[in-house]
C-alpha positions as CSV (number, residue, x, y, z in Angstrom):
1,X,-35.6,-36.0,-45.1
2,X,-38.9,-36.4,-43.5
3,X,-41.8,-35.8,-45.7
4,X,-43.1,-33.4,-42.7
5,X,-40.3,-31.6,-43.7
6,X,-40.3,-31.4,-47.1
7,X,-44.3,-30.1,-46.7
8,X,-42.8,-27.6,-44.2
9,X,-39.8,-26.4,-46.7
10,X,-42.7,-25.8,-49.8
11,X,-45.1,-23.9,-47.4
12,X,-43.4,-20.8,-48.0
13,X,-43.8,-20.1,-43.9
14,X,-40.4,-19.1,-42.3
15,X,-39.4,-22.7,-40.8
16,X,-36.9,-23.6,-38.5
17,X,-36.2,-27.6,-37.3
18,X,-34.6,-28.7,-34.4
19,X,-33.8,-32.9,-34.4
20,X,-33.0,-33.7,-30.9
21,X,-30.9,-37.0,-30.6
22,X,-32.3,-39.7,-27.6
23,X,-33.4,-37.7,-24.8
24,X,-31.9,-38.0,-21.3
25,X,-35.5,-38.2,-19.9
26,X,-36.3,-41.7,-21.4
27,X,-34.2,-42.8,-18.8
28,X,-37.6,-42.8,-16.5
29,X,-38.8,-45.6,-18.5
30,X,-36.6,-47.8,-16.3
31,X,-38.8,-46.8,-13.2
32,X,-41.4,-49.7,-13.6
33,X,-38.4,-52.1,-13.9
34,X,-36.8,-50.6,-10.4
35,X,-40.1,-51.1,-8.4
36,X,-40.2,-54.4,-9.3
37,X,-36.5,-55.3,-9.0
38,X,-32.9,-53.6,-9.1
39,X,-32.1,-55.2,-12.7
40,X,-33.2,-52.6,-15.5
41,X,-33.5,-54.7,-18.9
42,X,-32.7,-52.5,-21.9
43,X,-32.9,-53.2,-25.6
44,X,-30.2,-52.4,-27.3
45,X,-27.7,-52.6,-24.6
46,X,-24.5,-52.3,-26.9
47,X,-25.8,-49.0,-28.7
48,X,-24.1,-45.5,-27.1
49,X,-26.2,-42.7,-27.6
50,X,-25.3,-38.6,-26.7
51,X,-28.5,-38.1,-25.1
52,X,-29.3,-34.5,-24.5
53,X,-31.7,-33.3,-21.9
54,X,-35.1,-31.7,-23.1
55,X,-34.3,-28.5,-20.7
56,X,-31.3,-27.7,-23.8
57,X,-33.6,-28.6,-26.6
58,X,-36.0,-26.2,-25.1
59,X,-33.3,-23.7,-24.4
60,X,-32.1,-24.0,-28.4
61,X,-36.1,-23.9,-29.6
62,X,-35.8,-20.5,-27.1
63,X,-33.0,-18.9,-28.8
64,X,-34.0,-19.7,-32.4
65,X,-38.3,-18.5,-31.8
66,X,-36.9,-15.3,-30.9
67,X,-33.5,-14.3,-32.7
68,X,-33.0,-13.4,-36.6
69,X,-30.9,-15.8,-39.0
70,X,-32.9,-18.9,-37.8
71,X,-35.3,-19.1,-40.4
72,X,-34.5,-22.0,-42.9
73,X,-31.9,-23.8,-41.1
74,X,-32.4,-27.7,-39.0
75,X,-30.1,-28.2,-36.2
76,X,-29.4,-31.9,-34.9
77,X,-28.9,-31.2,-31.0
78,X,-27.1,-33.9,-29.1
79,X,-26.1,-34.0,-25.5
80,X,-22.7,-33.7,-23.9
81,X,-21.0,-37.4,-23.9
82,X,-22.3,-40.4,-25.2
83,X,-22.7,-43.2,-23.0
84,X,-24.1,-46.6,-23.5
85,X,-26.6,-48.0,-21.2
86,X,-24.7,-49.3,-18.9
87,X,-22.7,-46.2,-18.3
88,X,-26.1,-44.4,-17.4
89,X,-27.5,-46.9,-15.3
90,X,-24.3,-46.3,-13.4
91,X,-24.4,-42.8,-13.2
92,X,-27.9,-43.4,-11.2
93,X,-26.2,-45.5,-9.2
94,X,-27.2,-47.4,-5.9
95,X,-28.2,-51.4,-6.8
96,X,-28.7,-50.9,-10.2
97,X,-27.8,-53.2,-12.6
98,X,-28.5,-53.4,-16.5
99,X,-29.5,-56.5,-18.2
100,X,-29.1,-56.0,-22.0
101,X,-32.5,-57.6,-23.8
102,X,-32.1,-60.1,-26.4
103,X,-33.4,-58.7,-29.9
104,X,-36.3,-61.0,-30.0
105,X,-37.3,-59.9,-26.6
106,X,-37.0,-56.6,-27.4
107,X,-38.8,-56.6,-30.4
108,X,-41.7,-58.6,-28.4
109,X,-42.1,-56.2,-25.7
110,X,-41.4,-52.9,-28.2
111,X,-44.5,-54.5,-30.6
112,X,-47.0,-55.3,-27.8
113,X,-47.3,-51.6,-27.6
114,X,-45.8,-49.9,-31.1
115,X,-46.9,-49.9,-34.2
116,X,-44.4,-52.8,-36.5
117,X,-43.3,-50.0,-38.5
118,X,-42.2,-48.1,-35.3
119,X,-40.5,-51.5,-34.4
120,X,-38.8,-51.4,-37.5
121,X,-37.3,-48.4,-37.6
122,X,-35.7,-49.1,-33.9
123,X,-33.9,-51.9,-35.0
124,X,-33.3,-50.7,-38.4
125,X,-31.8,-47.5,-36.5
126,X,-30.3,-49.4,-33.6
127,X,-29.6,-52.8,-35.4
128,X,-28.1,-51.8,-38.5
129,X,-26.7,-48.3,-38.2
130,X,-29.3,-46.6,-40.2
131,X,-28.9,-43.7,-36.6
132,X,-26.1,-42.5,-35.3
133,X,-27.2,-40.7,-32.2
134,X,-23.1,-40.9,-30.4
135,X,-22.2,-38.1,-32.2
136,X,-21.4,-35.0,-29.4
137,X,-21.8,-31.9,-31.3
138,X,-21.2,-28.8,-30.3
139,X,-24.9,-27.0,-31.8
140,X,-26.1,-26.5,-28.5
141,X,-23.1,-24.1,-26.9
142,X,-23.2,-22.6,-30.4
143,X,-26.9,-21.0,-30.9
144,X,-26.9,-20.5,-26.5
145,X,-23.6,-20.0,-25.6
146,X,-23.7,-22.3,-22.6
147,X,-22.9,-25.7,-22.3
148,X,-24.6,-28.9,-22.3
149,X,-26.0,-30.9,-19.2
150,X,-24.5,-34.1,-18.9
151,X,-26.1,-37.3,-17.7
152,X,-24.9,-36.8,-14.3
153,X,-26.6,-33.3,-13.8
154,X,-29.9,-34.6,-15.4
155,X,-29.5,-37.8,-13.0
156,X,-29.2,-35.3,-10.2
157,X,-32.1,-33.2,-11.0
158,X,-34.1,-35.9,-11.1
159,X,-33.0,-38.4,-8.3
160,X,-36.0,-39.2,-6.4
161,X,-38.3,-41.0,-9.0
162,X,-35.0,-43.7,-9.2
163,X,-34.7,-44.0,-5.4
């Protein structure tokens, strides 16, 4: 638990936490990489993740700011698959093509503008399975009632910036 927490849990103020998995949105991140090229180099190109788009994380942070039995609980909110890299890249389609960095490489380009501890916990997360964000649970249809996005409808909301 996250010493944030643990200050939020003794404050005695009615509390609820939401930990989102990867967000479908850092998928823009690529965009540099496209203007300059079709090939999108990712860190971590092996690591599947059940990204969730921040439209459902605000849609749970909706539901639990203004319903009763919220108070003291921490949901982990994931999306509706989990896909690799690869898999998403594809989903965008057109030319693009993934090239998987090499864990120096990424730790190079991650450290020119992270702090090393932020570095860390990446590969520590990523590297040696500290994280598992492929889990699909089902929290987000449980406190809405509706279903997930999936990559494809996030991809399609947000088309232009990868054309």
């Amino acid at each position: 638990m996250l010493s944030s927490e643990e200050a939020r849990r003794a404050s005695g103020v009615a509390w609820t936490i939401l930990r989102p998995c990867a967000f479908m949105s850092k998928a823009l991140r690529w965009i540099p990489q496209l203007r300059a090229g079709e090939v999108i180099g990712v860190p971590f190109g092996d690591v599947a993740a059940a990204a969730i788009d921040p439209y459902d994380i605000a849609r749970v942070a909706a539901v639990a700011l203004t319903s009763d039995g919220r108070d003291g609980q921490a949901y982990r909110l994931c999306g509706a698959e989990s896909l690799l890299p690869a898999a998403q890249v594809r989903v965008l389609g057109g030319n693009l093509r993934l090239r998987p960095q090499p864990d120096e490489q990424a730790r190079a380009e991650m450290s020119a503008s992270m702090p090393a501890e932020y570095v860390d916990a990446f590969f520590r997360f990523n590297r040696d399975g500290v994280l598992d964000e492929s889990q699909e649970l089902p929290t987000v249809l449980e406190i809405t009632g509706e279903r997930r996005r999936c990559f494809e409808q996030w991809a399609e909301l947000h088309a232009d910036p990868f054309r």
